[in-house]
N, C-alpha and C positions, 0 to 999 in steps of 0.2 A: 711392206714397210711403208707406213707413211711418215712425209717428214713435214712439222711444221712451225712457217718462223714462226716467233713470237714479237711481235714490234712494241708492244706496249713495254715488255721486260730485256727489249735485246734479248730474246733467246731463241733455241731452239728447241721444237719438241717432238719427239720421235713415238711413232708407237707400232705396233705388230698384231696380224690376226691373231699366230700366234704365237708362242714360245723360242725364240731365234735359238742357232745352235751357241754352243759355248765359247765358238771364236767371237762371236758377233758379238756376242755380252761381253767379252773380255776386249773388245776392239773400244765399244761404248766408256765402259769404266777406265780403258788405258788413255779415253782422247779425254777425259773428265767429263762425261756424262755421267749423273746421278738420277738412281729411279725413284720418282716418286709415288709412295703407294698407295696414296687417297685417285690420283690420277690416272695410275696406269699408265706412266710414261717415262720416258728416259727424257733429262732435260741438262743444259748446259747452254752459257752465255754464246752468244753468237760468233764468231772468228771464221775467216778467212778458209782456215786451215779446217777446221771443225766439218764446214759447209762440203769442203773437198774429201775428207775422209766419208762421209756421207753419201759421196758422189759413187765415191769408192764401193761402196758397202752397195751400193744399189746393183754397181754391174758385178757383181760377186767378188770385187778384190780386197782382201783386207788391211789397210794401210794404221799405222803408229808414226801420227804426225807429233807429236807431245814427248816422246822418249831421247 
């Protein structure tokens, strides 16, 4: 997984060698990441809490900051 900001757009943008499993993509679209698919990336405005779900997902925990 790499993650990266975006400072031009506030955001963040995340990508995968390759296909995460279906928590991960369901972690992504529960914290409001959206994929875009000219890029190839899961993307969503930068927050606090986003950054930390993220942190999450790196050490293997799956966290629902947004619910």
């Amino acid at each position: 997984m790499l993650v990266t900001k975006n400072e031009t757009l506030n955001g963040i943008e995340v990508s995968f060698d390759t296909k995460p499993s279906l928590k991960v993509l369901n972690a992504l679209k529960d914290n409001g990441f959206r994929w875009h698919k000219t890029k190839c990336i899961w993307y969503a405005k930068m927050t606090p809490q986003r950054l930390e779900m993220l942190n999450g997902l790196e050490n293997g925990i799956i966290l629902n900051l947004y619910s």
